[in-house]
Structure formats: structure tokens, C-alpha cells
C-alpha positions as CSV (number, residue, x, y, z in Angstrom):
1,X,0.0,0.0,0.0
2,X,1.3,3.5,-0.9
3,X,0.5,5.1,2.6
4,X,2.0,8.8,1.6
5,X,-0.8,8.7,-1.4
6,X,-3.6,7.3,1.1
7,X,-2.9,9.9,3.4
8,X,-3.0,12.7,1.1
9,X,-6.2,11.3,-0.8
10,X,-7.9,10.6,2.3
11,X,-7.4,13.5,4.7
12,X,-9.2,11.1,7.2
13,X,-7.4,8.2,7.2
14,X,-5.9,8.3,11.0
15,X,-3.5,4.7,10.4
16,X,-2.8,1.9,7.6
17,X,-2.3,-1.7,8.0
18,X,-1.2,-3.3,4.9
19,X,-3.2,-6.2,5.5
20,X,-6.2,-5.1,7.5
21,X,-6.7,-1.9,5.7
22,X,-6.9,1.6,6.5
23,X,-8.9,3.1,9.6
24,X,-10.5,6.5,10.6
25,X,-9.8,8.1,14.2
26,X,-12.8,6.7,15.6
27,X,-11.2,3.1,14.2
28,X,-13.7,2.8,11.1
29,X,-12.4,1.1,8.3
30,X,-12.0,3.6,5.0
31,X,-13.0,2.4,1.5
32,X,-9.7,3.1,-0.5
33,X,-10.3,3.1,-4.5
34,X,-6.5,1.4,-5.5
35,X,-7.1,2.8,-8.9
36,X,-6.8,6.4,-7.3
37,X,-3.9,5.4,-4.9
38,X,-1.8,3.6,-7.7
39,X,-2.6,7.0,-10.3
40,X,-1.6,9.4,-7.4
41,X,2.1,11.1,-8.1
42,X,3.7,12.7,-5.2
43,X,4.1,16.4,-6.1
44,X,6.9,16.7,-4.0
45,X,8.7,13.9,-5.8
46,X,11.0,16.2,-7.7
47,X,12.4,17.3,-4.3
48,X,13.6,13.7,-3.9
49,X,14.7,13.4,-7.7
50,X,16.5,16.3,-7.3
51,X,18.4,15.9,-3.8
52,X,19.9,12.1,-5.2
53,X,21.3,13.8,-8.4
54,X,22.8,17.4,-7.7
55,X,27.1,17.7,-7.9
56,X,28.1,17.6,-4.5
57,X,28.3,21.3,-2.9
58,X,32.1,20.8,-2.3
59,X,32.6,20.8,-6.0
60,X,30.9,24.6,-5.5
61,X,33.2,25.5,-2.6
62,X,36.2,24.4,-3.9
63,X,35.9,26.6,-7.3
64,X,35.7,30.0,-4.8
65,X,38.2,29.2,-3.2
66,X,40.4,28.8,-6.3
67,X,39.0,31.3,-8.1
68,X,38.0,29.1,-10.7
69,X,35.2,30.6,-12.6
70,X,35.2,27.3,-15.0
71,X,34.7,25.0,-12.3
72,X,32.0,27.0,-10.5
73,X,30.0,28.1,-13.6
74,X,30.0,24.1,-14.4
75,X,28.9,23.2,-11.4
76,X,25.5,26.0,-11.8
77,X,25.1,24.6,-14.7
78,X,24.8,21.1,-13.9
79,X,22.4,22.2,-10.9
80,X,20.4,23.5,-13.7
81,X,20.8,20.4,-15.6
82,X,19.2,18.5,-13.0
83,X,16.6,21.3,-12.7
84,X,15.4,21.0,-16.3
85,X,15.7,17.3,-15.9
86,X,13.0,17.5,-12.4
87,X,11.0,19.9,-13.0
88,X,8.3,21.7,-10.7
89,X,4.7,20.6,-11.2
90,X,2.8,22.8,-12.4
91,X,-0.5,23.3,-10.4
């Protein structure tokens, strides 16, 4: 079960067993359509996407502190690589 898209689908889901279901705060179970929960997409995903694949911040650092303008305007623009690559949702 994909908990994170239960919660947010079903703002009164209170806890989720993966094999007895999921359960309101007064311990009722809650219909959950699977369709929905498998078609959900985490709109915070590209956060995660993001994080795993930006150059390591030393890279960064270590250009100011030579003075190498080559090294830090590669590192931007692989930051913005992975950017274009992840984008925002739109809303």
C-alpha cells in the first residue's frame, strides 16, 4: 500500500495496515479506491529526484576558493541540468 498517497487522498485516514486496511480516528475502516492510490504522483517527488542527483556542494566551494570561474560556472550549470531534468509541477 502507498501510505504517503492514502494519506493525502484521504485526509481522514488516521493509520494503515497493509493487511487489515486503512482506519478513521474513531477506528472505522476507510473504502480506499486502489485505482486512485496507484494514479496518485507525489508532487513533492521532484524534491527527492533532485536531492539524489545534484554535484556535490564541495565541487561549488572548492571553485571559490580557487578562483576558478570554469569550475563553478560548471557546477550552476549542472544544478540547472538536474533542474530542467525534475521539473516543478505545475499546479
Amino acid at each position: 500500500m502507498n501510505h504517503k498517497a492514502i494519506y493525502a487522498l484521504y485526509p481522514n485516514v488516521i493509520t494503515i495496515d497493509d493487511t487489515a486496511g486503512a482506519f478513521d480516528a474513531n477506528g472505522n475502516q476507510v473504502t480506499i479506491d486502489e485505482s486512485a492510490v496507484n494514479a496518485w504522483t507525489d508532487p513533492e517527488q521532484y524534491k527527492y529526484n533532485r536531492a539524489s542527483e545534484y554535484p556535490d556542494f564541495k565541487d561549488y566551494l572548492d571553485g571559490i576558493v580557487k578562483g576558478d570561474q570554469a569550475q563553478i560556472d560548471k557546477y550552476i550549470a549542472d544544478c540547472q541540468a538536474v533542474k530542467a531534468k525534475y521539473p516543478k509541477p505545475t499546479e
